[in-house]
PDB file of N, CA, C and O in Angstrom:
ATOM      1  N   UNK A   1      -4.732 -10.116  11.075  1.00  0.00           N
ATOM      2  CA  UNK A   1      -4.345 -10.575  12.395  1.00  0.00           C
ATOM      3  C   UNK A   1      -2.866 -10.236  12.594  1.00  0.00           C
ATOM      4  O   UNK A   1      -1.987 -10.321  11.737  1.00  0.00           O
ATOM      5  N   UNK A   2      -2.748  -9.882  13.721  1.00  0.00           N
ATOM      6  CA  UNK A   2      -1.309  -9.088  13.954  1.00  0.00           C
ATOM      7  C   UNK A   2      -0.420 -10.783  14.578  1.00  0.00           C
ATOM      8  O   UNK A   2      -0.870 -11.890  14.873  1.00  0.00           O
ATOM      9  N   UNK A   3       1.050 -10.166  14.545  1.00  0.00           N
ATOM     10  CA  UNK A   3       1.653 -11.519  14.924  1.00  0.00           C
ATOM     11  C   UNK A   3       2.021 -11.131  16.515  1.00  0.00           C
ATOM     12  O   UNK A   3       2.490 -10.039  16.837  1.00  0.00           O
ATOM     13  N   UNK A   4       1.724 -12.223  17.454  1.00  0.00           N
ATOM     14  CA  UNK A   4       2.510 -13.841  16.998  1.00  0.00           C
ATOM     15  C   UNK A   4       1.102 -14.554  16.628  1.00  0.00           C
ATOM     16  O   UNK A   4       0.982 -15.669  16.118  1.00  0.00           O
ATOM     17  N   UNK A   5       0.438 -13.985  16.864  1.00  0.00           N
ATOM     18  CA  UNK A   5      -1.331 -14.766  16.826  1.00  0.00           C
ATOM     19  C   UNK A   5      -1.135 -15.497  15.441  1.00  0.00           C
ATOM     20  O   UNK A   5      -1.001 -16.718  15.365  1.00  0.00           O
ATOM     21  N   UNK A   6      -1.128 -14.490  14.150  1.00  0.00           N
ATOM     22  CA  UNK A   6      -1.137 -14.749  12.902  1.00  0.00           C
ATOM     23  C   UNK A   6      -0.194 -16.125  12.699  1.00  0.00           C
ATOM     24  O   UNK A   6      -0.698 -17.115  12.168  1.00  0.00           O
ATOM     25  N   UNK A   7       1.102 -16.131  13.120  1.00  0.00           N
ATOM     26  CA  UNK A   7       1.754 -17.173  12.905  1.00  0.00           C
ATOM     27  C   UNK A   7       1.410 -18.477  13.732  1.00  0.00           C
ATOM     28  O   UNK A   7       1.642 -19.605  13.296  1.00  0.00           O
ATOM     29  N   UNK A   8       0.915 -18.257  14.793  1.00  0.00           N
ATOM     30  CA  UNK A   8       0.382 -19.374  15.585  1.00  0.00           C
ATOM     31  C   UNK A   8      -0.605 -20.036  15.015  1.00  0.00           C
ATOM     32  O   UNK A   8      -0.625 -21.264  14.935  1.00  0.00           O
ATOM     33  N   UNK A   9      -1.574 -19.206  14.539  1.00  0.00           N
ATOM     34  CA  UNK A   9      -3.223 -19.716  13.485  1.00  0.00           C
ATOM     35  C   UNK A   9      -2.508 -20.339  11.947  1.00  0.00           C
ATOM     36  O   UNK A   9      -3.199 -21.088  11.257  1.00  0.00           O
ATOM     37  N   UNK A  10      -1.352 -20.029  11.580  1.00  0.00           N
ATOM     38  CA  UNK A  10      -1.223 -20.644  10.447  1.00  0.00           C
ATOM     39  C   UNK A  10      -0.190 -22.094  10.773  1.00  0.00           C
ATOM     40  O   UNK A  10      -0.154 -23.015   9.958  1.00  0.00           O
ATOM     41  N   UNK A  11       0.607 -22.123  12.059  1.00  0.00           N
ATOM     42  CA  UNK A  11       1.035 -22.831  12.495  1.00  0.00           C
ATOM     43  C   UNK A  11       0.768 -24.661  12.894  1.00  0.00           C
ATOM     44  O   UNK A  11       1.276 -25.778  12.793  1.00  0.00           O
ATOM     45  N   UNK A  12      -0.634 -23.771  13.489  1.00  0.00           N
ATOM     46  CA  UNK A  12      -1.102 -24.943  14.332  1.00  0.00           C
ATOM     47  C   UNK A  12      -1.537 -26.294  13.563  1.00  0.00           C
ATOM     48  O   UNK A  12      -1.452 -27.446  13.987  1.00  0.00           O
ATOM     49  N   UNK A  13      -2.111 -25.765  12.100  1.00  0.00           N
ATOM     50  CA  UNK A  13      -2.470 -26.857  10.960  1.00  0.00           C
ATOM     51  C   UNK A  13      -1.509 -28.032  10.786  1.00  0.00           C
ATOM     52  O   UNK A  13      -1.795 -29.172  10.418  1.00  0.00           O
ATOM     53  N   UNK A  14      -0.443 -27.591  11.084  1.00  0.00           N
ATOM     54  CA  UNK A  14       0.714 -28.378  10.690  1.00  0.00           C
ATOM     55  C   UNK A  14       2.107 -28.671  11.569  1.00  0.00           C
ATOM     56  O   UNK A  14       3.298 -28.667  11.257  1.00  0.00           O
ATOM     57  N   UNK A  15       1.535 -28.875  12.568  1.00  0.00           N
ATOM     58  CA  UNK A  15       1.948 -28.730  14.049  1.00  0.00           C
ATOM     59  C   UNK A  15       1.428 -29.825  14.976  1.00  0.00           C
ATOM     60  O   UNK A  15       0.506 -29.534  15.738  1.00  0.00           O
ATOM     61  N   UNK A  16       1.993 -31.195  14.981  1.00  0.00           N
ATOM     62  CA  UNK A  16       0.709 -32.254  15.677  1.00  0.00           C
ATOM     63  C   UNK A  16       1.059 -31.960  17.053  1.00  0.00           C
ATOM     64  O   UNK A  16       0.113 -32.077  17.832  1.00  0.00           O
ATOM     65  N   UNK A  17       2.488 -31.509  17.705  1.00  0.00           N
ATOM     66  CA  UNK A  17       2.404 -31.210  19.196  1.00  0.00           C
ATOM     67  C   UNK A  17       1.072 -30.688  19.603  1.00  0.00           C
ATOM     68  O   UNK A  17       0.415 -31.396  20.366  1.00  0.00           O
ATOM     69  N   UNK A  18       0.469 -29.306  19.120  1.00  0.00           N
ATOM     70  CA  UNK A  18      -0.591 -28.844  19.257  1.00  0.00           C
ATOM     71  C   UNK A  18      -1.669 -29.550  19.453  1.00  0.00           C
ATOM     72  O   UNK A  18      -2.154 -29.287  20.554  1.00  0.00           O
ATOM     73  N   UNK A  19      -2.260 -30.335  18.866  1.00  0.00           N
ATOM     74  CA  UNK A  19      -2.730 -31.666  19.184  1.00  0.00           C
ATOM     75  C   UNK A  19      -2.664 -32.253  20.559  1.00  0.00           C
ATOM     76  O   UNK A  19      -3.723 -32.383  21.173  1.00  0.00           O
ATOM     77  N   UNK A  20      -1.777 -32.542  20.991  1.00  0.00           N
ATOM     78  CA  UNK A  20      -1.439 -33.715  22.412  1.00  0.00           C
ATOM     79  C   UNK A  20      -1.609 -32.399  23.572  1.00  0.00           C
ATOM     80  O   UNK A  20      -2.495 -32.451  24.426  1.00  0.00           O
ATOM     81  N   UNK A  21      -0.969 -31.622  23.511  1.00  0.00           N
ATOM     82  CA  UNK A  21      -1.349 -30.145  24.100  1.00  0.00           C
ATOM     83  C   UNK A  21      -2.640 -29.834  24.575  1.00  0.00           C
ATOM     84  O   UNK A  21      -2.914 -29.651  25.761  1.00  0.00           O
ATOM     85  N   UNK A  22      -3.521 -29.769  23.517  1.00  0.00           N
ATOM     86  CA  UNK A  22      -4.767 -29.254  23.463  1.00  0.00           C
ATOM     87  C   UNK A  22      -5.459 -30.226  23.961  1.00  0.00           C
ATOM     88  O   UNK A  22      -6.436 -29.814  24.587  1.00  0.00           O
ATOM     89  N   UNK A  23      -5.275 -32.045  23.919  1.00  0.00           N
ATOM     90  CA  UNK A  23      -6.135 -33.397  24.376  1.00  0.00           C
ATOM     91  C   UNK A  23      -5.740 -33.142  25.679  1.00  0.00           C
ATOM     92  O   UNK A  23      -6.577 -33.630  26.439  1.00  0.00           O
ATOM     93  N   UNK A  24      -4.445 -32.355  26.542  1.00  0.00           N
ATOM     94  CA  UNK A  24      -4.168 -33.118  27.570  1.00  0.00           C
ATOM     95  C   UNK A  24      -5.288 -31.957  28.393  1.00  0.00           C
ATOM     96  O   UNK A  24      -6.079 -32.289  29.275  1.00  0.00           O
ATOM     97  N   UNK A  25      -5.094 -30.390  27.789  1.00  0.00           N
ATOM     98  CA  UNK A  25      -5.932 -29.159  28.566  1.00  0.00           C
ATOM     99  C   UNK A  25      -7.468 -29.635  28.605  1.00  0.00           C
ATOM    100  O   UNK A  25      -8.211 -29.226  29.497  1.00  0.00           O
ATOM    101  N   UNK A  26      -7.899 -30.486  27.638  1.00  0.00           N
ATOM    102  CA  UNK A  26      -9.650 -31.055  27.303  1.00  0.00           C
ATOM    103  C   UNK A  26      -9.709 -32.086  28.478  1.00  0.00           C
ATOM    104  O   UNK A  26     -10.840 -32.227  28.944  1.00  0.00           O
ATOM    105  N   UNK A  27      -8.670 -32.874  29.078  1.00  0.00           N
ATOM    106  CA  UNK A  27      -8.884 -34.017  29.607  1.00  0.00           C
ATOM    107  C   UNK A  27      -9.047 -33.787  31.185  1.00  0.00           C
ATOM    108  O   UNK A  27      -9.941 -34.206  31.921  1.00  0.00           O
ATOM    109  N   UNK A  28      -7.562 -32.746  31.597  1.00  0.00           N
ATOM    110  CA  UNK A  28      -8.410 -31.613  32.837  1.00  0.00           C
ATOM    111  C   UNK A  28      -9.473 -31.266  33.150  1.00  0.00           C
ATOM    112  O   UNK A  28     -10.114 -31.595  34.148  1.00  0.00           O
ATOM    113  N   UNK A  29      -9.870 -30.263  31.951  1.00  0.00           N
ATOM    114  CA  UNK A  29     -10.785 -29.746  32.405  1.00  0.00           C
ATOM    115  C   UNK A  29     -12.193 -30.362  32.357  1.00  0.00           C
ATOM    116  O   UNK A  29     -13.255 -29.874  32.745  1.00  0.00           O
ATOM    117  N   UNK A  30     -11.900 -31.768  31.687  1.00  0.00           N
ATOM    118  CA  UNK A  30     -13.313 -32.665  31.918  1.00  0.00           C
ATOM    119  C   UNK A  30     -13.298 -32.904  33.069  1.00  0.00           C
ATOM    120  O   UNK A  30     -14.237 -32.571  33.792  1.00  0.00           O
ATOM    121  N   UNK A  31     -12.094 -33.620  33.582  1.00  0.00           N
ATOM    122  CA  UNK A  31     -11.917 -34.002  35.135  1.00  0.00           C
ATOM    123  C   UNK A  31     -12.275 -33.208  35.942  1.00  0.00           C
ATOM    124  O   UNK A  31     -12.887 -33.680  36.901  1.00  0.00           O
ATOM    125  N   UNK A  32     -12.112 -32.100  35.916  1.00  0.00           N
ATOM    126  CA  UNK A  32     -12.515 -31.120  37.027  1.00  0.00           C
ATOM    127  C   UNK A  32     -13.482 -30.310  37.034  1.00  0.00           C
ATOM    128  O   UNK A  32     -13.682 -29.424  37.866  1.00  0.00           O
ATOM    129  N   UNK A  33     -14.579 -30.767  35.452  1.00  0.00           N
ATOM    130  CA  UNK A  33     -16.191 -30.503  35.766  1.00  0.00           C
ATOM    131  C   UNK A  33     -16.842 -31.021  34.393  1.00  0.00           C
ATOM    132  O   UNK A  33     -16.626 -30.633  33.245  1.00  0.00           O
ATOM    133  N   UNK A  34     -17.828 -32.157  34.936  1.00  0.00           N
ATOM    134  CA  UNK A  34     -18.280 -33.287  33.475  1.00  0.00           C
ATOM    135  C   UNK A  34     -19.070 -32.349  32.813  1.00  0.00           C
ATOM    136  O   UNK A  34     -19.312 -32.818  31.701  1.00  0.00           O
ATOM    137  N   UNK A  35     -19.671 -31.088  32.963  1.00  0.00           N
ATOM    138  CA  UNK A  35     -20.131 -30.040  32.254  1.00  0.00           C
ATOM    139  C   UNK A  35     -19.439 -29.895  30.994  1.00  0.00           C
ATOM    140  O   UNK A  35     -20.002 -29.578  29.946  1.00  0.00           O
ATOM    141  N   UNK A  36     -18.036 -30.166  31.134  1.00  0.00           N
ATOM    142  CA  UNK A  36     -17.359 -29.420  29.942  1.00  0.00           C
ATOM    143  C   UNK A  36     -17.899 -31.001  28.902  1.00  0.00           C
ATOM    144  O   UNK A  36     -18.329 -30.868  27.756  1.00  0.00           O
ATOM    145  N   UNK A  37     -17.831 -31.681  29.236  1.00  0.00           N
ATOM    146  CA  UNK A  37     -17.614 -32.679  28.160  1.00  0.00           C
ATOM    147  C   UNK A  37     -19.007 -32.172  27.403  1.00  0.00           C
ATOM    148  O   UNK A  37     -19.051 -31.586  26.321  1.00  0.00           O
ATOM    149  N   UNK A  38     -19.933 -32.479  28.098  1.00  0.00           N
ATOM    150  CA  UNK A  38     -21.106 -31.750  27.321  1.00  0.00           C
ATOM    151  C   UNK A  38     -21.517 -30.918  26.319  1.00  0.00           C
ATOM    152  O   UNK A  38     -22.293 -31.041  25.371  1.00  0.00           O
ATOM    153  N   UNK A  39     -20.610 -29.776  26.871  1.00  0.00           N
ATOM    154  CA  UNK A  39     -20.407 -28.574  25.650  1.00  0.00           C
ATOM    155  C   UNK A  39     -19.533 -28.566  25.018  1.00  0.00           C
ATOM    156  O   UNK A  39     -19.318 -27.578  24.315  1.00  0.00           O
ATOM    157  N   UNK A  40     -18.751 -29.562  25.012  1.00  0.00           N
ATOM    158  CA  UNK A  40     -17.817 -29.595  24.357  1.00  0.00           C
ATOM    159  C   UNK A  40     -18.035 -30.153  22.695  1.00  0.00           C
ATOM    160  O   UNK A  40     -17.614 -29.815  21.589  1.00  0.00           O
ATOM    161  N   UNK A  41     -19.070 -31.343  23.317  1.00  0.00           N
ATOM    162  CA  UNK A  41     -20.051 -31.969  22.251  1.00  0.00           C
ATOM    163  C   UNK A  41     -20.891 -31.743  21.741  1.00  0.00           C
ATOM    164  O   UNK A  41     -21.494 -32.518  20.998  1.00  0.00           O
ATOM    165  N   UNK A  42     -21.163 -30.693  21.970  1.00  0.00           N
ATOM    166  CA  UNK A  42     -22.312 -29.658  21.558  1.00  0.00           C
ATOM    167  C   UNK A  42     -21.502 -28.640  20.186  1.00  0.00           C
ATOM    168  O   UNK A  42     -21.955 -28.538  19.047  1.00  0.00           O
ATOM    169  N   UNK A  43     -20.416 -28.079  20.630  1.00  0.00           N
ATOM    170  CA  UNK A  43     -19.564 -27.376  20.036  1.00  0.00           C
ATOM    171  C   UNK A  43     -19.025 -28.403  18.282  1.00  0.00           C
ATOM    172  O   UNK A  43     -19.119 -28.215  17.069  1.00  0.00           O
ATOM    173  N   UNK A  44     -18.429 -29.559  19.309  1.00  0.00           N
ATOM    174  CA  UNK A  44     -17.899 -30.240  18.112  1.00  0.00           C
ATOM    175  C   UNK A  44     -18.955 -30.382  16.909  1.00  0.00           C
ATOM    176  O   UNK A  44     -18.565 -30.272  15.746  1.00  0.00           O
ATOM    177  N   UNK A  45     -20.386 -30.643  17.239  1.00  0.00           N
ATOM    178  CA  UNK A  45     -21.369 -31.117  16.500  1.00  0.00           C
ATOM    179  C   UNK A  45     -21.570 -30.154  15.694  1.00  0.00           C
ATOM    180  O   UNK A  45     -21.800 -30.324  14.497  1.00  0.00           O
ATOM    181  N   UNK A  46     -21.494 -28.859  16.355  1.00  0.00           N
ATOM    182  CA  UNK A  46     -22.070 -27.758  15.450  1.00  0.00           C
ATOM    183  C   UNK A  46     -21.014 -27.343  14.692  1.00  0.00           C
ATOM    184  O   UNK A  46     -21.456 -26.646  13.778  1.00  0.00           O
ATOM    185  N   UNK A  47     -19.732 -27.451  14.637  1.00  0.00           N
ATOM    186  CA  UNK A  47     -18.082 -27.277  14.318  1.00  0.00           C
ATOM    187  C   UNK A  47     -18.570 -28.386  12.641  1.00  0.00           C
ATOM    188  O   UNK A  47     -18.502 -27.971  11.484  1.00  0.00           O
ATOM    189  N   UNK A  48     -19.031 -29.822  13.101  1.00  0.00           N
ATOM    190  CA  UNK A  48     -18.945 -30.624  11.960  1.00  0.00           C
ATOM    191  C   UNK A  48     -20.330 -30.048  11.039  1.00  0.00           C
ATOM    192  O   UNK A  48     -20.149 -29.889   9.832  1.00  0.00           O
ATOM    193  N   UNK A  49     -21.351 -29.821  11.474  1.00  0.00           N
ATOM    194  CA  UNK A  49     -22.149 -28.956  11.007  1.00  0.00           C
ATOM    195  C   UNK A  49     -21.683 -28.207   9.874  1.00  0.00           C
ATOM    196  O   UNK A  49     -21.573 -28.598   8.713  1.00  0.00           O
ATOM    197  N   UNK A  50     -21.409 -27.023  10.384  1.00  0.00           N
ATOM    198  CA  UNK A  50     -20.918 -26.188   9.762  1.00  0.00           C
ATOM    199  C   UNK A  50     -20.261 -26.469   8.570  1.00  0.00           C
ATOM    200  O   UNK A  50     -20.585 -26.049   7.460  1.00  0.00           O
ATOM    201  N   UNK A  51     -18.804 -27.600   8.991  1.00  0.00           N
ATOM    202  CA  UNK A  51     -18.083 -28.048   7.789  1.00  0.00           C
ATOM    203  C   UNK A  51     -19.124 -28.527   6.666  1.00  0.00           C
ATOM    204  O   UNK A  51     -19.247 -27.998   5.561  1.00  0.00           O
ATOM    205  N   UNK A  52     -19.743 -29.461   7.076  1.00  0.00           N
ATOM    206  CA  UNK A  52     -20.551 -30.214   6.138  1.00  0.00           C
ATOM    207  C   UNK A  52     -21.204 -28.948   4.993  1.00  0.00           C
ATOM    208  O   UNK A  52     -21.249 -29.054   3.767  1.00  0.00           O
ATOM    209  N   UNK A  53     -21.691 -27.711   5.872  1.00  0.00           N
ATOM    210  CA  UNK A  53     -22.627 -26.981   4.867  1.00  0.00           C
ATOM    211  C   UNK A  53     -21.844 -26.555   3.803  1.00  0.00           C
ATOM    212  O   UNK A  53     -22.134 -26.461   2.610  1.00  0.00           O
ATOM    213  N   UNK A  54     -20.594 -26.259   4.517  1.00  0.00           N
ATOM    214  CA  UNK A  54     -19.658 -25.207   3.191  1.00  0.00           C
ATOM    215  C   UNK A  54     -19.502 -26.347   2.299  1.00  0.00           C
ATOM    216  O   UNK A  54     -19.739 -26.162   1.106  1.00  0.00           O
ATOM    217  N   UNK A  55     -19.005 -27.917   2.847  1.00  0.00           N
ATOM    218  CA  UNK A  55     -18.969 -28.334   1.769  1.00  0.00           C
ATOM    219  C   UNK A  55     -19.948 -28.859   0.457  1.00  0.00           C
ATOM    220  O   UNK A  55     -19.705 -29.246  -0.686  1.00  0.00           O
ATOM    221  N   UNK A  56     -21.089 -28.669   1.204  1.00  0.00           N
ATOM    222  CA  UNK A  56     -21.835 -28.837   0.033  1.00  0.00           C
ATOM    223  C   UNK A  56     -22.316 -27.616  -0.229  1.00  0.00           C
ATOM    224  O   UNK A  56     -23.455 -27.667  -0.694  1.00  0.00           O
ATOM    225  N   UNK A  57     -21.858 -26.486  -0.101  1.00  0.00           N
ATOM    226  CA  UNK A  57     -22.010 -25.629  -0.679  1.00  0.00           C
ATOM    227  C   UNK A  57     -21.248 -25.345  -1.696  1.00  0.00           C
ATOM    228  O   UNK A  57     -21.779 -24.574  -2.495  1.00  0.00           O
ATOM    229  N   UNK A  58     -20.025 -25.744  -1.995  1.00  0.00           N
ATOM    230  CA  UNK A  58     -19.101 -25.794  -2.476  1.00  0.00           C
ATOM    231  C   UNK A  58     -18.794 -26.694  -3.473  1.00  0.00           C
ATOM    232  O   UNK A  58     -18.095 -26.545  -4.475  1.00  0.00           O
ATOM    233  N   UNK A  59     -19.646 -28.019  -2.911  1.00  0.00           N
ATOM    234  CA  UNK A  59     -19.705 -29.276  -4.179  1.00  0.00           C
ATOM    235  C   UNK A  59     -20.845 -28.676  -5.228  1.00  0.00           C
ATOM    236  O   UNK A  59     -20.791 -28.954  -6.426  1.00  0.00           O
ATOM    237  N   UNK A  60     -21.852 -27.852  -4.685  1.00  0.00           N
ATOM    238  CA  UNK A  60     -23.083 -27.980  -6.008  1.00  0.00           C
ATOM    239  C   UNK A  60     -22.648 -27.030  -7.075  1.00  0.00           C
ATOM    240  O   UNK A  60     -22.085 -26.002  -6.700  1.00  0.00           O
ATOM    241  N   UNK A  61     -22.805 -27.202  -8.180  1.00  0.00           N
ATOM    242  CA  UNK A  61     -22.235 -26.442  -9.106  1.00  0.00           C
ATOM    243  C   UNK A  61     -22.892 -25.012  -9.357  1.00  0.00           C
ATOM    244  O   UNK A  61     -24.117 -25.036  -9.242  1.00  0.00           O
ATOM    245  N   UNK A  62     -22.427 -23.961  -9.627  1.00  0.00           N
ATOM    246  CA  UNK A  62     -22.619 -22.576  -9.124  1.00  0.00           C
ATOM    247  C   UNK A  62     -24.069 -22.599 -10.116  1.00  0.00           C
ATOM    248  O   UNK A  62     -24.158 -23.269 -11.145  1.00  0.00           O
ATOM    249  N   UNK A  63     -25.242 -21.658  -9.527  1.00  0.00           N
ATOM    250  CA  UNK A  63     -26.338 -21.383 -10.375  1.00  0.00           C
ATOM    251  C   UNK A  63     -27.277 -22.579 -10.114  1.00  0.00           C
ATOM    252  O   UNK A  63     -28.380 -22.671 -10.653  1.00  0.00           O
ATOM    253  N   UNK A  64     -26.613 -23.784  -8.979  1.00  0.00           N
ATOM    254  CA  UNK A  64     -27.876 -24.590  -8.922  1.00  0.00           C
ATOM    255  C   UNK A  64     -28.238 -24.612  -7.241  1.00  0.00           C
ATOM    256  O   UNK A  64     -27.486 -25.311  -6.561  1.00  0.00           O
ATOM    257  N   UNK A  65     -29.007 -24.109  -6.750  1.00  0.00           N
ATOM    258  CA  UNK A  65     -29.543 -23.778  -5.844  1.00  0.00           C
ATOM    259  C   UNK A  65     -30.582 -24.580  -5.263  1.00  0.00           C
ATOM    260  O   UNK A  65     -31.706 -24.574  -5.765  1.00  0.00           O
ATOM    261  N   UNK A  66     -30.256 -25.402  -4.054  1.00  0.00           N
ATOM    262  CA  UNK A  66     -31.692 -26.376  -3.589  1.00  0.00           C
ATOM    263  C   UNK A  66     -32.512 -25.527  -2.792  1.00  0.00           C
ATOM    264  O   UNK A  66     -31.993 -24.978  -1.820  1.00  0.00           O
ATOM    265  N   UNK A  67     -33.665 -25.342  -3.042  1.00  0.00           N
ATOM    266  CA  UNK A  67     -35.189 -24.541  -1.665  1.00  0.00           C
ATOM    267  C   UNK A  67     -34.772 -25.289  -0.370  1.00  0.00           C
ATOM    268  O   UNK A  67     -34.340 -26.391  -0.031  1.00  0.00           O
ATOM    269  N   UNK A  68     -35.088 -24.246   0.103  1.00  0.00           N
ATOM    270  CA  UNK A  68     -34.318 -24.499   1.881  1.00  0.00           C
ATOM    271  C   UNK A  68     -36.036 -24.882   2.747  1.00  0.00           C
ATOM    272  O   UNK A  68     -36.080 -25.123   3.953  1.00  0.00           O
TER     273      UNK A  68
END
């Protein structure tokens, strides 16, 4: 990733302005169409999803494999 992007993506982790920033652009744009909240929750769910898999992909110890 080329910069300023690169420094912004490693930035933002540790950056809580980014945070209050990003709640105030989510809180707009709910206001100005309840659609977003929707997908928004849709997104988050599949966002925690995701986390969850790596981490138990990551907790089981290598070579032990559960049938899907």
């Amino acid at each position: 990733m080329e910069e300023p992007d690169r420094a912004l993506v490693l930035d933002v982790p540790h950056d809580s302005r980014y945070a209050d920033s990003a709640a105030a652009e989510i809180r707009v744009a709910v206001a100005d169409d309840s659609r977003v909240a929707g997908r928004l929750c849709m997104w988050a769910r599949r966002l925690v999803g995701e986390a969850l898999s790596q981490a138990n992909r990551f907790r089981r110890p290598s070579g032990s494999h559960s049938p899907r």
